[in-house]
C-alpha positions as CSV (number, residue, x, y, z in Angstrom):
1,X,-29.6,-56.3,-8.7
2,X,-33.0,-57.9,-7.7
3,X,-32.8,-61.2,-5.9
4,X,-33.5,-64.1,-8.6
5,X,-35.8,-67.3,-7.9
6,X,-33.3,-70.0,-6.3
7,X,-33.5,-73.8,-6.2
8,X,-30.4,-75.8,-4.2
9,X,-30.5,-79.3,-4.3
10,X,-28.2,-81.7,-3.0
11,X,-26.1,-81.8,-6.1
12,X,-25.3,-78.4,-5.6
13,X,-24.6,-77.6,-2.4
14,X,-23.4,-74.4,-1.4
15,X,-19.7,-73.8,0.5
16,X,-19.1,-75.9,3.5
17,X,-17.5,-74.3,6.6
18,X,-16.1,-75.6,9.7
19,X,-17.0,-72.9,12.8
20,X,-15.7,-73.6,16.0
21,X,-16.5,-77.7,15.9
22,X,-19.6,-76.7,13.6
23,X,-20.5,-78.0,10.6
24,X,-22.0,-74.8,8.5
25,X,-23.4,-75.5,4.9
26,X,-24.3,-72.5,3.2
27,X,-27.3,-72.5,1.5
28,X,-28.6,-69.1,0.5
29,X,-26.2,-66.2,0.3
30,X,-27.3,-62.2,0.5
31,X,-25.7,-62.7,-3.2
32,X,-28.2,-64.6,-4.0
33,X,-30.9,-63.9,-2.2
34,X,-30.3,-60.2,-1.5
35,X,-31.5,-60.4,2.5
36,X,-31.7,-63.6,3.5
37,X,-29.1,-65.6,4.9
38,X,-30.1,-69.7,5.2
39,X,-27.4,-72.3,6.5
40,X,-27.7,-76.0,7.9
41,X,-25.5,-76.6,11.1
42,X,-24.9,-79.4,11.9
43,X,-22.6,-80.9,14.5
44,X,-21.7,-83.8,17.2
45,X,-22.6,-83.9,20.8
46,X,-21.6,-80.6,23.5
47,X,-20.2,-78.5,20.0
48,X,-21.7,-75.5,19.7
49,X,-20.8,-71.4,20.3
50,X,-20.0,-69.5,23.5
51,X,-22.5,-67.0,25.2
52,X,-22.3,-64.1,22.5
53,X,-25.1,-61.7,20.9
54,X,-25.1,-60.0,17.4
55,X,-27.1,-57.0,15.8
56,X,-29.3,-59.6,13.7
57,X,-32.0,-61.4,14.7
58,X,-32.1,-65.3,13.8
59,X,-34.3,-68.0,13.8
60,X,-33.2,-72.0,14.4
61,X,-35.2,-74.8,13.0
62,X,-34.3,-78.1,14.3
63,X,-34.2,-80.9,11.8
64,X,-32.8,-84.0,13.4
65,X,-31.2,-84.7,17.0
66,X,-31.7,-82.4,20.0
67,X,-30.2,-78.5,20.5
68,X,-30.0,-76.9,24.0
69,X,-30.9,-73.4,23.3
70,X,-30.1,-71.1,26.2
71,X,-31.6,-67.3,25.3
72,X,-31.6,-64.4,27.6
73,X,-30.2,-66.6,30.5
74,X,-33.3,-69.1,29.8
75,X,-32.1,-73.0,28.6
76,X,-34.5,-75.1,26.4
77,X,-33.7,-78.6,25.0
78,X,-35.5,-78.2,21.8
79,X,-36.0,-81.8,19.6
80,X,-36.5,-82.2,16.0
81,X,-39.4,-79.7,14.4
82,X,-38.9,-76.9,17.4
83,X,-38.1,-73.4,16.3
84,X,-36.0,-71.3,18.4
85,X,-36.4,-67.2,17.2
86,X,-33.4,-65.1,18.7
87,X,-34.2,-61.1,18.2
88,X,-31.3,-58.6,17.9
89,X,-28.4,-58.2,20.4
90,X,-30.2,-61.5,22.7
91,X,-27.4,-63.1,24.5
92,X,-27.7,-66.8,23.4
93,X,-26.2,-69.9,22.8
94,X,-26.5,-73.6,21.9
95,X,-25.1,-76.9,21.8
96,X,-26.1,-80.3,20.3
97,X,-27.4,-83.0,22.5
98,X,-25.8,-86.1,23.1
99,X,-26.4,-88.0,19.7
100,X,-25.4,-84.7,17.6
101,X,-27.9,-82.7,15.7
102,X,-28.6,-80.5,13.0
103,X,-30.4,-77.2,12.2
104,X,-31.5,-74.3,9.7
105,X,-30.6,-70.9,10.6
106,X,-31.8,-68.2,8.7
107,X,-30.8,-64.7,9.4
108,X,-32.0,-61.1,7.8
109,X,-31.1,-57.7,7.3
110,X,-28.3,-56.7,8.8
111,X,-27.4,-59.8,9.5
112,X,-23.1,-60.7,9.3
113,X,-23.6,-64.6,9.7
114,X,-22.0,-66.2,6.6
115,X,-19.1,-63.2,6.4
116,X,-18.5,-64.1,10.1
117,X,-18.5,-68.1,9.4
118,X,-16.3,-67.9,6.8
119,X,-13.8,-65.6,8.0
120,X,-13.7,-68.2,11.7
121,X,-13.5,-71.1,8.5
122,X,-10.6,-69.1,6.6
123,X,-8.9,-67.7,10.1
124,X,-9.6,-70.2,13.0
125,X,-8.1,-73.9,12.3
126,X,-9.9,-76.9,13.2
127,X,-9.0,-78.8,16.4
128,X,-9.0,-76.8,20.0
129,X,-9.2,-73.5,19.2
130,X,-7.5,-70.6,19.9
131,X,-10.1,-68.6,21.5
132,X,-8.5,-65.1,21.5
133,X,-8.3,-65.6,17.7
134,X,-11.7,-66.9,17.1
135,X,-13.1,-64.0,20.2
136,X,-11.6,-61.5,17.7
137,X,-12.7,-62.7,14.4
138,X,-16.1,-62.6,15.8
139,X,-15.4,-59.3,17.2
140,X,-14.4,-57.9,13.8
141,X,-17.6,-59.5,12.1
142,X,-20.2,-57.5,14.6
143,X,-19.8,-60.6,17.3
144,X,-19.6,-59.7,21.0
145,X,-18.4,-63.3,23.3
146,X,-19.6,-63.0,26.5
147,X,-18.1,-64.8,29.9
């Protein structure tokens, strides 16, 4: 089926998820797009993923607070209105600065993102988490942690 014209407003939000301390809303699903993946994160101060790599490129626009991008063993803080662009299999990672922050992701073909996110949602409880679970849910969604 051909991807249809979509409009998301407020009022209808997609699914929320909570991913390892992260706040992910989804916002466009393959379903409904057909390739494009679109989610905000959002999330306080120091939360944020391990060092891991995927075999989908991304791209991160920052919409409010500060993220500290590190890509290819490079770290960037990156403010409101920066754009961070992660190709395939990059090892990256990210945390929000002090005051928290928040961020669209959108991912393309290929890409596992919001089967990933909801299956850490569905599989990982909130709180500390138990990292062998969540290292293997990632795993099983095309997610390699590394260190």
């Amino acid at each position: 089926m051909a991807a249809q014209p979509l409009i998301r407003t407020p009022a209808d939000a997609g699914k929320r998820l909570h991913v390892l301390g992260v706040t992910v809303d989804v916002l466009a699903s393959p379903d409904e797009t057909g390739d494009v993946q679109i989610t905000r994160q959002s999330g306080p101060a120091d939360a944020g993923p391990p060092p891991h790599s995927h075999g989908w490129d991304e791209s991160f626009y920052i919409t409010r607070g500060e993220v500290i991008f590190t890509c290819a063993g490079e770290t960037s803080v990156c403010g409101t209105g920066s754009l961070v662009f992660v190709p395939a299999g990059t090892i990256h990672a990210f945390k929000f600065g002090a005051d928290g922050g928040e961020m669209l992701e959108y991912t393309g073909r290929r890409s596992n993102a919001i089967a990933m996110f909801t299956a850490v949602d569905r599989e990982v409880p909130p709180g500390p988490p138990d990292l062998e679970k969540a290292v293997q849910v990632l795993h099983d969604h095309g997610v390699t942690v590394h260190g």
